[in-house]
DSSP file (Angstrom, degrees, kcal/mol; ACC not computed):
  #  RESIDUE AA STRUCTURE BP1 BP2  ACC     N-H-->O    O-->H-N    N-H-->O    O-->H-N    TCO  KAPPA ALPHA  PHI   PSI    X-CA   Y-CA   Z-CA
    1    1 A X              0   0    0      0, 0.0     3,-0.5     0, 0.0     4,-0.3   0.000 360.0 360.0 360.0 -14.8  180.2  103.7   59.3
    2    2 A X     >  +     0   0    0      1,-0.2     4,-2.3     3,-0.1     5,-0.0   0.796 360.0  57.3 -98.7 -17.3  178.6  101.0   59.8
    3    3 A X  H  > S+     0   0    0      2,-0.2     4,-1.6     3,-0.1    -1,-0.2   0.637 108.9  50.1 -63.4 -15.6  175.6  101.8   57.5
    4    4 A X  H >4 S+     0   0    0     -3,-0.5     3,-1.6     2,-0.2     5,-0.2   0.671 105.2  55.2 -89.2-117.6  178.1  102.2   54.6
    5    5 A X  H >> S+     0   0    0     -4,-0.3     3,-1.7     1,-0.3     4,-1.5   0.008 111.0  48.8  46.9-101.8  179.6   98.9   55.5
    6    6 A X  H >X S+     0   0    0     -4,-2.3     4,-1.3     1,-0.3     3,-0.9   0.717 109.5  51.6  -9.9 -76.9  175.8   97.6   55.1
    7    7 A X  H <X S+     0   0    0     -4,-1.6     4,-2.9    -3,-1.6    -1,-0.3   0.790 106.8  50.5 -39.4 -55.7  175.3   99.1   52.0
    8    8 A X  H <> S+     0   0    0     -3,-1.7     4,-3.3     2,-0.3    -1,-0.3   0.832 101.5  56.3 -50.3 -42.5  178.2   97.9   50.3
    9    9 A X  H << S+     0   0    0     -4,-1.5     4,-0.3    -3,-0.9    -1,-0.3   0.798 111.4  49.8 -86.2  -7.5  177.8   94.5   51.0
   10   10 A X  H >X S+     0   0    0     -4,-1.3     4,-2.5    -3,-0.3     3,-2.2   0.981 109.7  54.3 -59.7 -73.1  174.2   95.2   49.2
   11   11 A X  H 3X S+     0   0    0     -4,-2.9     4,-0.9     1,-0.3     7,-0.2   0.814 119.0  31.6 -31.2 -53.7  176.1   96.8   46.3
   12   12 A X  H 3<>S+     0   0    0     -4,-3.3     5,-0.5    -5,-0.2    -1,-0.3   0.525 109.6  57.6-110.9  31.0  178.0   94.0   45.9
   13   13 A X  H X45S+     0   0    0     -3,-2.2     3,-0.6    -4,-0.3    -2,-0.2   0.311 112.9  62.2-116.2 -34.7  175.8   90.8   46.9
   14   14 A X  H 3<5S+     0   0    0     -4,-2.5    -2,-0.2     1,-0.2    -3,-0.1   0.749 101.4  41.5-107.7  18.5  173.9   92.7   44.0
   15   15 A X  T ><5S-     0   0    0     -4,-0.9     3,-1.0    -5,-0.2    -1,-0.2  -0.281 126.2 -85.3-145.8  67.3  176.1   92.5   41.4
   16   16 A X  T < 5S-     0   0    0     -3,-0.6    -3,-0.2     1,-0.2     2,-0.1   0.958  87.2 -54.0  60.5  69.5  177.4   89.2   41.6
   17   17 A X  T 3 <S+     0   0    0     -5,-0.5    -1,-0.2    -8,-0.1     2,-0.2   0.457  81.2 154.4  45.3  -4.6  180.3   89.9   44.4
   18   18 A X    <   -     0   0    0     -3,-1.0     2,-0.2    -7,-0.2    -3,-0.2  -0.587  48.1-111.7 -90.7 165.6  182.1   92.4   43.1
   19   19 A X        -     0   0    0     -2,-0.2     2,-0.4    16,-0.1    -1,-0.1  -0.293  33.8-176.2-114.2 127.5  184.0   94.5   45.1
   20   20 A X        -     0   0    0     -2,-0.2    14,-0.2   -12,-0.2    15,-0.1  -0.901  13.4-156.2-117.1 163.7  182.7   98.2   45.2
   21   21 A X        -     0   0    0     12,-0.7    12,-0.4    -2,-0.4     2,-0.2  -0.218  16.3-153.7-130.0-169.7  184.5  100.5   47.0
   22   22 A X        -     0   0    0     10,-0.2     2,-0.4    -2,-0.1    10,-0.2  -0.654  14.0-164.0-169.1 124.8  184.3  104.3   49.0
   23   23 A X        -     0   0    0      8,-2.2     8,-0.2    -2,-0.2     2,-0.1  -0.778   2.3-157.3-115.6 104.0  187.1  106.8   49.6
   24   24 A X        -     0   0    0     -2,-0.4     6,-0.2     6,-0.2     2,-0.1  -0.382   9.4-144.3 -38.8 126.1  187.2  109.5   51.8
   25   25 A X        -     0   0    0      4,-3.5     3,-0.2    -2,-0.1    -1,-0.1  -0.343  23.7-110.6 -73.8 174.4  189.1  112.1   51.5
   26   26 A X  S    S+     0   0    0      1,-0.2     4,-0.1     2,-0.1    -2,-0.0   0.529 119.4  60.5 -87.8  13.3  190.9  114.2   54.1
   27   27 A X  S    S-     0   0    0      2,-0.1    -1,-0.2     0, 0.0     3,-0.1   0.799 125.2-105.5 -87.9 -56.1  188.7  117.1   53.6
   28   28 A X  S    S+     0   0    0      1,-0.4    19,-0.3    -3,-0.2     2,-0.2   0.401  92.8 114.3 149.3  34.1  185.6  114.4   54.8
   29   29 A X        +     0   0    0     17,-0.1    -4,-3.5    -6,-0.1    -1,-0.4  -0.659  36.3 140.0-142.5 157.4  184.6  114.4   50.9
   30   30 A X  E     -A   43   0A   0     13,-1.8    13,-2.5    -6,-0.2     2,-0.2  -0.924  33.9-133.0-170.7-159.2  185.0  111.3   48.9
   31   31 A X  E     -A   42   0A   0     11,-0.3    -8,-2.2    -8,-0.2    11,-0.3  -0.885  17.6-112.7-170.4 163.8  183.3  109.3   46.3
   32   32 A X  E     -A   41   0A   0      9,-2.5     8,-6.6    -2,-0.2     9,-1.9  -0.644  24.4-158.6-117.3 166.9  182.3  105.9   45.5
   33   33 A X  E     -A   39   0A   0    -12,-0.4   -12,-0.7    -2,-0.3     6,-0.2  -0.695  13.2-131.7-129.2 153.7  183.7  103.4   42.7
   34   34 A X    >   -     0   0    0      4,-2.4     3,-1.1    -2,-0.3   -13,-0.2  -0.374  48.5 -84.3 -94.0-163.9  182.3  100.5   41.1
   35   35 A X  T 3  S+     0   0    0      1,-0.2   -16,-0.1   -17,-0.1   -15,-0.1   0.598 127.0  55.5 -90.6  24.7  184.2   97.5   40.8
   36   36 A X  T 3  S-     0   0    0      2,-0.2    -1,-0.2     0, 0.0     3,-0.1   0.394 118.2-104.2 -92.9  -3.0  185.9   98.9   37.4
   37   37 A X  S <  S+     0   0    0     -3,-1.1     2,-0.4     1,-0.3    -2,-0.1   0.565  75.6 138.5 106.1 -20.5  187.0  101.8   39.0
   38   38 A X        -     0   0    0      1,-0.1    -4,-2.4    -5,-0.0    -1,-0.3  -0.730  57.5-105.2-104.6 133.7  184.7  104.1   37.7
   39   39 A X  E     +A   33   0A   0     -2,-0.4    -6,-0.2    -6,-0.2     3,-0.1  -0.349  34.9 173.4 -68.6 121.3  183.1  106.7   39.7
   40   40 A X  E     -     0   0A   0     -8,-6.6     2,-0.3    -2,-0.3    -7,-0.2   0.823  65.5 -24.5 -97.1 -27.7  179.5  106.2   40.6
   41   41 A X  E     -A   32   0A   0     -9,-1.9    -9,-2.5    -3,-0.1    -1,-0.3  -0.984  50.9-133.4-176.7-172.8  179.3  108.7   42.5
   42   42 A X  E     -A   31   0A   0     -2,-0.3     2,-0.3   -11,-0.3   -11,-0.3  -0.880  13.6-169.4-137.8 155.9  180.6  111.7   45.0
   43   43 A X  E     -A   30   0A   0    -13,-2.5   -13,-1.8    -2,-0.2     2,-0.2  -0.878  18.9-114.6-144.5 176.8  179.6  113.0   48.0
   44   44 A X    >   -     0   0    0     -2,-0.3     3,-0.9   -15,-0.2   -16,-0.1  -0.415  35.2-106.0-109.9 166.3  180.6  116.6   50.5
   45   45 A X  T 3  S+     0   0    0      1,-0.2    -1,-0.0    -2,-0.2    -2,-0.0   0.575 115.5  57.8 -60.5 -42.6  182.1  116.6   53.6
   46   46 A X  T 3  S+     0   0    0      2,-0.0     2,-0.5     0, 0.0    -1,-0.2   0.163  80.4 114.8 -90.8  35.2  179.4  117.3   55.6
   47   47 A X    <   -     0   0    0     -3,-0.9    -4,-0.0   -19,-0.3     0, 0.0  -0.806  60.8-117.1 -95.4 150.9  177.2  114.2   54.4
   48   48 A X        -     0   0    0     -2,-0.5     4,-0.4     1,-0.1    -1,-0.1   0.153  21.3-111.0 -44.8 164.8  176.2  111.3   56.9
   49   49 A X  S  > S+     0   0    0      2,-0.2     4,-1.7     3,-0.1    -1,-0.1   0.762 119.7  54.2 -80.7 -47.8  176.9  108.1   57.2
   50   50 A X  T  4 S+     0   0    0      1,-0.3     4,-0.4     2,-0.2    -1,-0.1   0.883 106.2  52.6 -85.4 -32.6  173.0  107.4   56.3
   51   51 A X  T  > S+     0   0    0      2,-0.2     4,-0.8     3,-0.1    -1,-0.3   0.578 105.3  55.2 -87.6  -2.4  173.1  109.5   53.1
   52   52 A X  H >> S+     0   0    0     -4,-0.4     3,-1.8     2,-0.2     4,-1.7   0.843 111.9  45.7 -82.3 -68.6  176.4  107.5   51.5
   53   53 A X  H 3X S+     0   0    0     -4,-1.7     4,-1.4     1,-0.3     5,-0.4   0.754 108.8  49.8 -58.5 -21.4  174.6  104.6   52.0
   54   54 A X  H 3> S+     0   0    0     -4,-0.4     4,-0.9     2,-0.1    -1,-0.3   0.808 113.6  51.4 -81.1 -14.6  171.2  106.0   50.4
   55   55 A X  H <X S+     0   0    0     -3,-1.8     4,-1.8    -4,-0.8    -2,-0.2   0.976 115.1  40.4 -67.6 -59.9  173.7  107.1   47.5
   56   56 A X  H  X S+     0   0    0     -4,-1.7     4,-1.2     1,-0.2    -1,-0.1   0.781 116.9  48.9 -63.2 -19.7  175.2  103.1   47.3
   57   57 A X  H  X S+     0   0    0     -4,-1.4     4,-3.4    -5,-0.4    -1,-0.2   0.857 108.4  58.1 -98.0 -19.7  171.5  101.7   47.7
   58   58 A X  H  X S+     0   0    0     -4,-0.9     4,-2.8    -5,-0.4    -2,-0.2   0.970 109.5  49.1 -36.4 -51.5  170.3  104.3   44.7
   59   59 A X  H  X S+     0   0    0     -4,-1.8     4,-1.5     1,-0.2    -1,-0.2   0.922  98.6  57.0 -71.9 -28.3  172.7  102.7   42.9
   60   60 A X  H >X S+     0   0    0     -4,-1.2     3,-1.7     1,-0.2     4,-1.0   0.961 108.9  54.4 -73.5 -28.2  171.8   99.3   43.5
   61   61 A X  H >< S+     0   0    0     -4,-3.4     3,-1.0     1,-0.2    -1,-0.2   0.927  95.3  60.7 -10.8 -68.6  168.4  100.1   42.1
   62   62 A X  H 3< S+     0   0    0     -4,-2.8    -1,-0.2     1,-0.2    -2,-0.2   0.661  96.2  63.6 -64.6 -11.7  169.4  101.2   39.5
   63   63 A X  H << S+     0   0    0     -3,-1.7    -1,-0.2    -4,-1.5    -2,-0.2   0.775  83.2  91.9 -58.1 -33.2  171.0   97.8   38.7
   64   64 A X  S << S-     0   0    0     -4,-1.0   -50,-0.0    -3,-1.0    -3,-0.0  -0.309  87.1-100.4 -62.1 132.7  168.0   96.0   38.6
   65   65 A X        -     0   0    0     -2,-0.1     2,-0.2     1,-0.1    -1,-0.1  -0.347  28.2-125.1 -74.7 159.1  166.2   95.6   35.4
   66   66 A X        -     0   0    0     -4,-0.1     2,-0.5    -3,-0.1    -1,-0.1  -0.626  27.1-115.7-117.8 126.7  163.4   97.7   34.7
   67   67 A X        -     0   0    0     -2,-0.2    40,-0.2     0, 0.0    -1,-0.0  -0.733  36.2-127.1 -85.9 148.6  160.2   95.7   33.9
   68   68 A X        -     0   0    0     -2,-0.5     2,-0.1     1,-0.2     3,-0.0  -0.244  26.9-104.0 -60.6 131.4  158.9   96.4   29.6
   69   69 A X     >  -     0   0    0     37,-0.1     4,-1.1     1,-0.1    -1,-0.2  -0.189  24.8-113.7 -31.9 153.2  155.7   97.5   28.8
   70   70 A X  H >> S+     0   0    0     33,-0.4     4,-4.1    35,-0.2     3,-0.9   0.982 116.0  46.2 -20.3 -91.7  153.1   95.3   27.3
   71   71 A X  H 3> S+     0   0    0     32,-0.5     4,-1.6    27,-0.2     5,-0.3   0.908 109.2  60.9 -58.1 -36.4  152.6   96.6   24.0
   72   72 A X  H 3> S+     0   0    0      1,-0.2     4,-1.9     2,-0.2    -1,-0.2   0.923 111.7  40.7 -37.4 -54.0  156.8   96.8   23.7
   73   73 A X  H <X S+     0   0    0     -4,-1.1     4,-2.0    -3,-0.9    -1,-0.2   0.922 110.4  52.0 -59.5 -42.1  156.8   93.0   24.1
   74   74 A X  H  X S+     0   0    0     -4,-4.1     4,-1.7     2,-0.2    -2,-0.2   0.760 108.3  54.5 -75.3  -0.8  153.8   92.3   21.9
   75   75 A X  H  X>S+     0   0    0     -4,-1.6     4,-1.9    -5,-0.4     5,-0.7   0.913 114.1  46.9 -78.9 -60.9  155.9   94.7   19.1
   76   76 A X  H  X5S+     0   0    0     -4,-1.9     4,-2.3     1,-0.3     5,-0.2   0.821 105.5  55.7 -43.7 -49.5  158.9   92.0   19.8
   77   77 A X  H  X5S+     0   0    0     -4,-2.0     4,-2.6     2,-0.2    -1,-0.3   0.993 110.9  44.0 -51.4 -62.1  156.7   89.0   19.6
   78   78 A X  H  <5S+     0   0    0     -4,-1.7    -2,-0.2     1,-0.3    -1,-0.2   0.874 113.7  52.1 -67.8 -25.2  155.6   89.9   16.0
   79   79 A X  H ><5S+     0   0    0     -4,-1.9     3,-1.4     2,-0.2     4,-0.4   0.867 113.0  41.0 -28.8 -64.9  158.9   90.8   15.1
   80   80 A X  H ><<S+     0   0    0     -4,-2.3     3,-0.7    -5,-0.7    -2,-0.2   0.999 119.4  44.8 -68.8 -49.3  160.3   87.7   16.2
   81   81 A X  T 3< S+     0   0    0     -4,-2.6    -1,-0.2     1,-0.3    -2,-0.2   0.207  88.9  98.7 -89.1   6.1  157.1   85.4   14.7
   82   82 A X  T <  S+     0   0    0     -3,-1.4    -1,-0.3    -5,-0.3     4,-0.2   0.998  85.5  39.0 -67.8 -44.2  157.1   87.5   11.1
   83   83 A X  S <  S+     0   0    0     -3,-0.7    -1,-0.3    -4,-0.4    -2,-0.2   0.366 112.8  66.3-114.6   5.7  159.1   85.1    9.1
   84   84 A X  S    S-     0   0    0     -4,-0.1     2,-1.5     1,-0.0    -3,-0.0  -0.374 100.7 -86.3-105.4-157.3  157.5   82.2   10.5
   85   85 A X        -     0   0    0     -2,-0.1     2,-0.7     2,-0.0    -2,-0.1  -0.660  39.8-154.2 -97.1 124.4  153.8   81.1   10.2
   86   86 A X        -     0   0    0     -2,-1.5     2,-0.3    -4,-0.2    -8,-0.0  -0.810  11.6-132.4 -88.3 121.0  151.7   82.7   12.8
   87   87 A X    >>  -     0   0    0     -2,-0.7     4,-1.8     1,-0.1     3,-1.6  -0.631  21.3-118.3 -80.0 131.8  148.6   80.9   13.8
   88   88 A X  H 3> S+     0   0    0      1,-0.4     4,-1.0     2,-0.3    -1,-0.1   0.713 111.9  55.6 -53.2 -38.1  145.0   83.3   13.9
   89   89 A X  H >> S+     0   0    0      1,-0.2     4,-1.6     2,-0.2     3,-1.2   0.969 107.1  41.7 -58.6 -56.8  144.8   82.4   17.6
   90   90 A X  H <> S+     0   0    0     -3,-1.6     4,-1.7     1,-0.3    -2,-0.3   0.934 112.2  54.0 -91.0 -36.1  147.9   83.5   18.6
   91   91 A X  H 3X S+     0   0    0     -4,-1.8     4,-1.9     2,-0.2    -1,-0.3   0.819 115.1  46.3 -48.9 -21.2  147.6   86.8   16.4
   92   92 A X  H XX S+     0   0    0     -3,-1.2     4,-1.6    -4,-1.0     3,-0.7   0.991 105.1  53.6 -66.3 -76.4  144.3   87.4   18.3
   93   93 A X  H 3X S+     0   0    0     -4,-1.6     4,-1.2     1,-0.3     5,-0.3   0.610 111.1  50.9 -71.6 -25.0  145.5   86.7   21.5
   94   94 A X  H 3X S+     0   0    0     -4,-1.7     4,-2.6    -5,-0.2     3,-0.4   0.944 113.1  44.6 -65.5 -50.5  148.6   89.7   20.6
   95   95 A X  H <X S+     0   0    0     -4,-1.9     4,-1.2    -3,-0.7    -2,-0.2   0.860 113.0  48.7 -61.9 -37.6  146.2   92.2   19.5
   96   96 A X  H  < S+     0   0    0     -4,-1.6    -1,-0.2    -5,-0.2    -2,-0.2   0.797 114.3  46.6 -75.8 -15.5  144.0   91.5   22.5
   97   97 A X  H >< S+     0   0    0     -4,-1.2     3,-1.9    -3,-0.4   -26,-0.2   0.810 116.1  47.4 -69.6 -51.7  147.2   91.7   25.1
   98   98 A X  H 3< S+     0   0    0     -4,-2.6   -27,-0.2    -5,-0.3    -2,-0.1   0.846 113.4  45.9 -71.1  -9.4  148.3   94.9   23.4
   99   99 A X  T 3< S+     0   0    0     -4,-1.2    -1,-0.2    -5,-0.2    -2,-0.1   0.536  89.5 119.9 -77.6 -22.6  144.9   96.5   23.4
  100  100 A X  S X  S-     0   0    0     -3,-1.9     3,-0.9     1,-0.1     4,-0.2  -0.063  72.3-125.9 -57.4 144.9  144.3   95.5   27.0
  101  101 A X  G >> S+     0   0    0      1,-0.2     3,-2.0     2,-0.1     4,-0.7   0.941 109.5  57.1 -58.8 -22.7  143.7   98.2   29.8
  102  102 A X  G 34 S+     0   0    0      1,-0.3    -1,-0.2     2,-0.2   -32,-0.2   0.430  85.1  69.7 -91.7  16.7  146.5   96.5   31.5
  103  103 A X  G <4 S+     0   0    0     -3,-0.9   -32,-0.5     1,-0.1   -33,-0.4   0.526  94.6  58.9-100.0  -4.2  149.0   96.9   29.2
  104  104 A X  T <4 S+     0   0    0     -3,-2.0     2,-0.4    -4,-0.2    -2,-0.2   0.645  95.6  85.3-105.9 -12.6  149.1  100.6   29.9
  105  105 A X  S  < S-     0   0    0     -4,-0.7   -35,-0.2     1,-0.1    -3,-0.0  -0.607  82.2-121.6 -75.5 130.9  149.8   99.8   33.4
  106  106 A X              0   0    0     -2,-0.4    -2,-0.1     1,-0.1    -1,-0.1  -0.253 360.0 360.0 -62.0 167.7  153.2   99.2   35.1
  107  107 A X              0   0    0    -40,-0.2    -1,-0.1    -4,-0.1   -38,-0.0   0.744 360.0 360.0-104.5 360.0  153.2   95.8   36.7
């Protein structure tokens, strides 16, 4: 129990305090709530202690933002920078970001 415990106070330490929740049923079966109420997920009777908490720290993953390609930002830059005057440099230096080998790489 005490790994669910754990977990929780991740779950909600990572989304700003609020209070997430887990019920058990009397069958051993339950599922766990965000703090809206809504089920994030559900789990069987026979699972451990140590797989509810990898379900609650799945989720808090999944909270985190997810970092953008390269070339995705440098489409946003020109986007943002059409209607104003764009200077040669800085159009170089976008085409040479978006071109880069490391822009095809996660970071």
């Amino acid at each position: 129990m005490e790994k669910i415990r754990a977990a929780l106070r991740r779950a909600n330490e990572a989304a700003a305090e609020r209070r997430h929740s887990v019920t058990v049923f009397s069958d051993g079966s339950g599922h766990i709530e965000d703090p809206r109420g809504k089920e994030i997920a559900s789990f069987g009777p026979d699972s451990s202690d140590a797989h509810i908490a990898a379900i609650i720290d799945n989720y808090v993953e999944s909270l985190k933002p997810k970092p953008r390609p390269i070339p995705e930002i440098v489409k946003d830059l020109r986007v943002y920078f059409k209607d104003r005057i764009i200077s040669v440099e800085l159009d170089k230096l976008l085409d040479e970001l978006s071109n880069s080998p490391a822009a095809t790489f996660p970071f």
